[in-house]
VODREN-763964 format. One line per 3 residues: number of its first residue (from 1); their letters; for each residue x, y negated, z negated of C-alpha. Coordinates in nm, 4 decimals, padded with zeros to 6 digits. Layout:
<recs>
NUM = a = X/Y/Z; ...;
</recs>
This chain:
<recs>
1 = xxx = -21.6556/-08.6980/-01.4906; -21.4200/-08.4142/-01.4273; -21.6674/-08.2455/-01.2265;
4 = xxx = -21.6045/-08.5338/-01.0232; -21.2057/-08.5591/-01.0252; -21.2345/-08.1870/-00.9311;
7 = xxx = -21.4533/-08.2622/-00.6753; -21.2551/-08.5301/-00.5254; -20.9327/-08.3029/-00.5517;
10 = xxx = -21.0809/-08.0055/-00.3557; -21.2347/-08.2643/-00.0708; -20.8786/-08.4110/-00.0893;
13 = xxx = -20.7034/-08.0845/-00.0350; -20.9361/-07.9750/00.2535; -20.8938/-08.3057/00.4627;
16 = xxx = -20.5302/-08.2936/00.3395; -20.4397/-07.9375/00.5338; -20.5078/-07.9440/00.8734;
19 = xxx = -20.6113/-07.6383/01.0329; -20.3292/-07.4540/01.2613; -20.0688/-07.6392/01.1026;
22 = xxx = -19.7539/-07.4597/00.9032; -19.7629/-07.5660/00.5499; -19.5125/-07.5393/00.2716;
25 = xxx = -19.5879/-07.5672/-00.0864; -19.4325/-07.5146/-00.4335; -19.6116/-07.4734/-00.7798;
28 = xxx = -19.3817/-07.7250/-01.0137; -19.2709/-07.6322/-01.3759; -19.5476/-07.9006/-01.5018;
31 = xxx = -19.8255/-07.6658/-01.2844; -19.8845/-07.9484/-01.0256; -19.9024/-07.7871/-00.6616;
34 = xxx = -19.7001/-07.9740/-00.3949; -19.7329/-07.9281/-00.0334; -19.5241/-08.0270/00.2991;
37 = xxx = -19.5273/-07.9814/00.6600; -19.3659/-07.7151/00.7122; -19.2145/-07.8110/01.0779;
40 = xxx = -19.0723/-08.1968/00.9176; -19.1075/-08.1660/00.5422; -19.3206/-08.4688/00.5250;
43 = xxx = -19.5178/-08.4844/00.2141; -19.8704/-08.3865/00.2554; -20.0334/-08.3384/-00.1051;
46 = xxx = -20.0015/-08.3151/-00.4346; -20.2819/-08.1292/-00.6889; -20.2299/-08.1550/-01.0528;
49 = xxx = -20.6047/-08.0646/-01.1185; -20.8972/-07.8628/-00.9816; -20.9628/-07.4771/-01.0100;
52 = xxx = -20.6445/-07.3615/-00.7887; -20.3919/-07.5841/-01.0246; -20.6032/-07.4058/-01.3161;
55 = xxx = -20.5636/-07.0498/-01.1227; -20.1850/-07.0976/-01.0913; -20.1293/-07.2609/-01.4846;
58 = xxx = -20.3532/-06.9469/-01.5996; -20.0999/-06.6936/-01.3850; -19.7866/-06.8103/-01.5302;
61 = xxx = -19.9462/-06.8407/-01.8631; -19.9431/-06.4545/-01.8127; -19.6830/-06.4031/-01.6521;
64 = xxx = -19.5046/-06.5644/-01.9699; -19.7148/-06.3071/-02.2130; -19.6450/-05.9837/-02.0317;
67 = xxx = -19.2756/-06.0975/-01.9512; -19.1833/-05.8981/-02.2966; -19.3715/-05.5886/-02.1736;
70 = xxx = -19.1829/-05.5259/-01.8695; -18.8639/-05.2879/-01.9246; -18.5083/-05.4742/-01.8479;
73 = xxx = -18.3383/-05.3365/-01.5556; -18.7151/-05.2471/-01.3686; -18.6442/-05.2703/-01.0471;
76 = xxx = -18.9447/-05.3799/-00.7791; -19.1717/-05.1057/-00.6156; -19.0173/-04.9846/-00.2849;
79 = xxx = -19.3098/-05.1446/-00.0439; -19.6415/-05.2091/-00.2154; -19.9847/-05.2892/-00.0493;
82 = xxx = -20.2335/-05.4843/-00.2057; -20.5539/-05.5251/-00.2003; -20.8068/-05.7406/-00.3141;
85 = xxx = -21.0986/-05.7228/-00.1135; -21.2043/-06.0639/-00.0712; -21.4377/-06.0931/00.2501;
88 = xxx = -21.2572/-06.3348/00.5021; -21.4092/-06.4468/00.8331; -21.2765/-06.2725/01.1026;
91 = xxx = -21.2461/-06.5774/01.3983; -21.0568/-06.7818/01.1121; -20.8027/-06.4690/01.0118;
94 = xxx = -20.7229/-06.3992/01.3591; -20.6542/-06.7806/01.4374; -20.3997/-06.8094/01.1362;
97 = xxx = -20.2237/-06.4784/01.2688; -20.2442/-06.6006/01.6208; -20.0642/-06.9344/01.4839;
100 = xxx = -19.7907/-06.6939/01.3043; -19.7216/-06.5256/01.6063; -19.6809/-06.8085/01.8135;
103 = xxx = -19.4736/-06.9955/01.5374; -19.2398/-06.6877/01.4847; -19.1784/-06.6189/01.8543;
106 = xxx = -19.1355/-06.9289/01.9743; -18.8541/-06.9702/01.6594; -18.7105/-06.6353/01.6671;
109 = xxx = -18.8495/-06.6003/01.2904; -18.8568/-06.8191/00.9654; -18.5308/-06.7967/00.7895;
112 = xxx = -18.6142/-06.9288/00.4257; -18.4569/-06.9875/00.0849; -18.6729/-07.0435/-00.2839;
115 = xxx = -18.3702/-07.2723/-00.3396; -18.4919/-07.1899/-00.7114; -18.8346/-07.2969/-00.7090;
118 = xxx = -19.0800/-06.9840/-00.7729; -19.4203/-06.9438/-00.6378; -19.3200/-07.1094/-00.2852;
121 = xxx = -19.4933/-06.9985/00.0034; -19.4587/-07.1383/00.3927; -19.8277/-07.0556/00.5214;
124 = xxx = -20.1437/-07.1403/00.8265; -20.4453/-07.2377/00.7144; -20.7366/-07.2036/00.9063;
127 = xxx = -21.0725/-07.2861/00.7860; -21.0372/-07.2247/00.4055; -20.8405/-06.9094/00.5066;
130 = xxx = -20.4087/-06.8703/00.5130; -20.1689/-06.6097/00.6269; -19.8695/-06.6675/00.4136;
133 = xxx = -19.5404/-06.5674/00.3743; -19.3640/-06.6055/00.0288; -19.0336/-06.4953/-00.1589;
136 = xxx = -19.1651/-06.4260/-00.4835; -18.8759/-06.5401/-00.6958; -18.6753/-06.8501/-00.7364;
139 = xxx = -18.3535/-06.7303/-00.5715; -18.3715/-06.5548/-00.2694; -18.3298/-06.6212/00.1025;
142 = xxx = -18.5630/-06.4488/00.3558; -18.6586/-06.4317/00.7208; -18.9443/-06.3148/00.8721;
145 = xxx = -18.9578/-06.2346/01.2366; -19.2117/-06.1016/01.4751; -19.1467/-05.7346/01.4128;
148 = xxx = -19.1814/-05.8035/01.0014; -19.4784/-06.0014/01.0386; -19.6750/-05.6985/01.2797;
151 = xxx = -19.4935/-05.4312/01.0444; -19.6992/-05.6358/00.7148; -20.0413/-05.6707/00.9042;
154 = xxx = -20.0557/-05.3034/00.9766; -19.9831/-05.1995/00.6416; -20.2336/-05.4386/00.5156;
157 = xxx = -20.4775/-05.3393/00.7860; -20.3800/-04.8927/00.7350; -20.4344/-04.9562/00.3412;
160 = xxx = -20.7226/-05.2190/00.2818; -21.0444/-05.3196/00.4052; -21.0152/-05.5205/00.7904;
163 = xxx = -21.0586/-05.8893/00.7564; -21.0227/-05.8783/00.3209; -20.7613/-06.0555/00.1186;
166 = xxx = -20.4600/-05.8565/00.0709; -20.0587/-05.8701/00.0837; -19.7990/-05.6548/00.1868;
169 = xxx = -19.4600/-05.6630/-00.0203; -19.1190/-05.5043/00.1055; -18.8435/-05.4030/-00.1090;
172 = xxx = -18.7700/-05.7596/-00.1862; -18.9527/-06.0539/-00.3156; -19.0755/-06.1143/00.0238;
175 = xxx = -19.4639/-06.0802/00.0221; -19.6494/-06.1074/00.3913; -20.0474/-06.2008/00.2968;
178 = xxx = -20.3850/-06.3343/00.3887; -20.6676/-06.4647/00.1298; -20.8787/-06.7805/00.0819;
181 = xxx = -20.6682/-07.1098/00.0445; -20.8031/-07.1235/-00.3117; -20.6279/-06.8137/-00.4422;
184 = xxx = -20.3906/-06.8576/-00.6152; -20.1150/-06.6180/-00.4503; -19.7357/-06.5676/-00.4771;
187 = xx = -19.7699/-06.5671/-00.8569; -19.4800/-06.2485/-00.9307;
</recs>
């Protein structure tokens, strides 16, 4: 039976996110995964189960272990690559970019604010594959223009495997990246 709730969940979510289309979603305190569109806000899902909720419950479950590990005062990495060398197909990867590009130039940029919800991210999906943008903490305001966005795919691109999941991170909680729409990303 929860084979089949998982099942139903996952063919949910993939009718649920239209490809081309700018997505917003948030990972709630209770680990349930809500998404909007990103251009109106209208609700689009909502996932409290299946193997990306699980992904996500599992990361903060960590991230609440090794919170006690990490020195006070440590301040983030000045840029950081990284990469994780997930094959993704190349048409769909190129698509979701194409859409960011678009997107950012026709709006002069995403300006954006966690307005304290962590592990937020405003994202494209194209066939089972998003470019995402994310400010990984729960109070920060962001924007991401045209020149960011190039500046994060060639640092991806210089440092990792072509066409492989991966993320670029400035000196900031903002985090440029591309992966499979099940991963669970933004997760700091």
């Amino acid at each position: 039976m929860r084979f089949f709730a998982t099942f139903i969940a996952l063919a949910s979510a993939a009718l649920a996110l239209e490809d081309g289309k700018l997505y917003t979603t948030h990972l709630l305190t209770n680990g349930t995964l809500v998404t909007y569109d990103g251009i109106t806000g209208a609700w689009v899902e909502t996932l409290t189960e299946g193997p990306l909720v699980e992904a996500y419950r599992e990361a903060a479950a960590n991230k609440a272990r090794n919170k006690h590990k990490q020195r006070r005062g440590q301040s983030l990495a000045k840029r950081a690559t990284s990469c994780w060398n997930t094959p993704l197909d190349h048409w769909n990867v190129d698509m979701a970019v194409n859409d960011w590009k678009s997107f950012l130039i026709s709006n002069g940029g995403l300006g954006w604010c966690s307005n304290g919800v962590q592990n937020g991210w405003t994202r494209f999906v194209r066939g089972g594959v998003q470019v995402y943008y994310c400010l990984n903490t729960n109070v920060y305001c962001g924007h991401l223009d045209i020149n960011d966005f190039n500046y994060a795919l060639g640092q991806m691109d210089a440092n990792c495997a072509p066409y492989t999941s991966s993320y670029f991170q400035w000196n900031s909680p903002e985090i440029v990246g591309k992966s499979r729409t099940t991963t669970a990303v933004c997760t700091g």
